[in-house]
C-alpha positions in Angstrom: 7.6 15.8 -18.7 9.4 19.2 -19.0 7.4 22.0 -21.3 10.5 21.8 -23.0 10.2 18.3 -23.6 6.6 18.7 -24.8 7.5 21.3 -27.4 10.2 19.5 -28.6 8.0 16.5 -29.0 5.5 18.3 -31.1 8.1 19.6 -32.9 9.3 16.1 -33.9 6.1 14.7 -34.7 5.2 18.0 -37.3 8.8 17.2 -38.7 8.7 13.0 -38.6 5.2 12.3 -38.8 5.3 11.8 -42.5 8.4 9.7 -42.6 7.3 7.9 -40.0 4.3 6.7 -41.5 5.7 5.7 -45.0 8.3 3.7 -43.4 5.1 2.2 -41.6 3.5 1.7 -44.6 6.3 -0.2 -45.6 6.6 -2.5 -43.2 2.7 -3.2 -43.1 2.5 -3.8 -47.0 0.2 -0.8 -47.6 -2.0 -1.3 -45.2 -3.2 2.4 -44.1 -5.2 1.1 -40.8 -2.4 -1.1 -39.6 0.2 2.0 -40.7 -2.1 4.8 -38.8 -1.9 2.6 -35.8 1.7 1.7 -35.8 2.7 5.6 -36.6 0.4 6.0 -33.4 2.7 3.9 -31.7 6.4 4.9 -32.6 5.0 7.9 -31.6 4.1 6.7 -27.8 7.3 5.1 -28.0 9.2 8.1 -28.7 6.9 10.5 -25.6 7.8 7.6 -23.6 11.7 8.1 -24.2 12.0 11.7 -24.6 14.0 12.2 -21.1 16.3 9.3 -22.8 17.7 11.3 -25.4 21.3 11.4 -25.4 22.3 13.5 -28.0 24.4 10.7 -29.5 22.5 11.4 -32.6 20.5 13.7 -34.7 16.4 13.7 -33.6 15.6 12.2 -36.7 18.4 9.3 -36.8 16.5 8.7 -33.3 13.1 8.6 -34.3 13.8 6.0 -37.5 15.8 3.9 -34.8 12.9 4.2 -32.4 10.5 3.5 -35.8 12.4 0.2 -36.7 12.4 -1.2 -33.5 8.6 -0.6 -33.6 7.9 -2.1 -36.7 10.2 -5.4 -36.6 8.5 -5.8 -32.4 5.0 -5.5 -34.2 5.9 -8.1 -36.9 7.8 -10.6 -34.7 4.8 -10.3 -32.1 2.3 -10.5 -35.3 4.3 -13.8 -36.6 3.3 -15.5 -33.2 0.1 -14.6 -32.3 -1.5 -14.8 -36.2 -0.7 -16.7 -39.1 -2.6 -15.5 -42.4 -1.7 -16.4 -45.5 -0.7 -13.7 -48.0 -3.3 -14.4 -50.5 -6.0 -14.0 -48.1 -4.2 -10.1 -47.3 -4.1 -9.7 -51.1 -7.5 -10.1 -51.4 -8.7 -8.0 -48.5 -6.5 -5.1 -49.8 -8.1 -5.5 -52.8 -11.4 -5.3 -51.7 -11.0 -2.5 -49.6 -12.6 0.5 -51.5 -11.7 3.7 -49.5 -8.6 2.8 -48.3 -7.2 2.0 -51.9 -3.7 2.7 -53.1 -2.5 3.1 -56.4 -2.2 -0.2 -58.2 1.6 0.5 -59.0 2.0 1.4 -55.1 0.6 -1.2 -54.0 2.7 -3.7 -56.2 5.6 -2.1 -54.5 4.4 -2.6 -51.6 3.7 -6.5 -51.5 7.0 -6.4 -52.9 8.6 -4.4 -50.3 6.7 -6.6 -48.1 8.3 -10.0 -49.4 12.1 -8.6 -48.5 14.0 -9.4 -45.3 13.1 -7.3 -42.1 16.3 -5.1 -42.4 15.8 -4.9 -46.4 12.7 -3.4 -46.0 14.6 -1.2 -43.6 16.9 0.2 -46.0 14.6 0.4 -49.2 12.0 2.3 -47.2 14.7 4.8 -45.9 15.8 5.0 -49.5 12.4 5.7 -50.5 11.9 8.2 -48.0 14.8 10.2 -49.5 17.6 9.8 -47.2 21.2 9.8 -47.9 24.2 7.0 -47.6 25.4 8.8 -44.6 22.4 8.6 -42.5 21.4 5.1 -43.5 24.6 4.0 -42.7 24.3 5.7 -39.4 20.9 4.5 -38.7 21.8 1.0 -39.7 25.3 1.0 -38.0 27.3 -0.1 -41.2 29.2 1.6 -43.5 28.0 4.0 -46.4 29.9 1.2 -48.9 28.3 -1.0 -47.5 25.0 0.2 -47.8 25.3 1.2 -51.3 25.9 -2.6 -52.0 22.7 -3.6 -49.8 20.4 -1.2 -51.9 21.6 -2.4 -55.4 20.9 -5.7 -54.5 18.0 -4.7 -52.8 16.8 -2.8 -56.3 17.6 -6.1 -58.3 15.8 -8.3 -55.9 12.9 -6.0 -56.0 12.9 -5.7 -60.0 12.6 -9.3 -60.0 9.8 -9.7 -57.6 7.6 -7.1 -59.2 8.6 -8.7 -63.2 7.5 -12.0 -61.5 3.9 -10.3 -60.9 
């Protein structure tokens, strides 16, 4: 890899790093250990691909594309290699002392957690404080159409967490 390359790279993980990881978070229910070691990985991912950078898109739209496809490969390889039930996560995360999250985070966590794979997608980006245009870019559909997704993504959510 290019010095270039290598000081772009650490350039992009002082600037994603934290994105990366809450979207992470996301997608492992709160789970800090599992999220560490999945950030660890989008970001061996992205090393791996920097001389395939095309330009096509902004760094960032990259590195969420490059974090998605990490996440949703980790949780499709997860589904068929080990099957735990949730309460049996629920109770681990609860017993977990140093690793604890805010009750209220958590809660929006498991709920996060119980949306569809692209859902999670969007209400994490969302979350992460990123506009229509770059969702919609990220996602490949229109900013309309995004808009609707997270409304009913938001109703969905307020359900599951006044079901708690």
């Amino acid at each position: 890899m290019s010095k270039n390359n290598q000081q772009l790279f650490e350039k992009i993980y002082k600037q994603c790093y934290p994105m990366v990881l809450q979207m992470c978070l996301g997608y492992m229910k709160g789970d800090k250990d599992l999220a560490n070691d999945l950030a660890q990985e989008v970001f061996i991912n992205i090393w791996n691909a920097m001389d395939n950078f095309r330009s096509k898109s902004t760094y960032k739209t990259w590195v969420y594309r490059i974090t998605v496809n990490t996440c949703l490969q980790y949780i499709r390889k997860e589904k068929n290699t080990k099957k735990v039930s949730i309460e049996k996560v629920e109770h681990a995360l609860r017993e977990e002392s140093d690793n604890v999250i805010s009750e209220q985070n958590q809660s929006l966590y498991n709920a996060i957690g119980a949306l569809e794979e692209i859902d999670r997608l969007l209400i994490m980006m969302v979350l992460d404080g990123q506009d229509y245009e770059n969702i919609s870019e990220v996602m490949g559909i229109k900013p309309t159409n995004v808009r609707v997704k997270i409304h009913r993504i938001k109703k969905r959510l307020k359900k599951i967490l006044d079901n708690e």
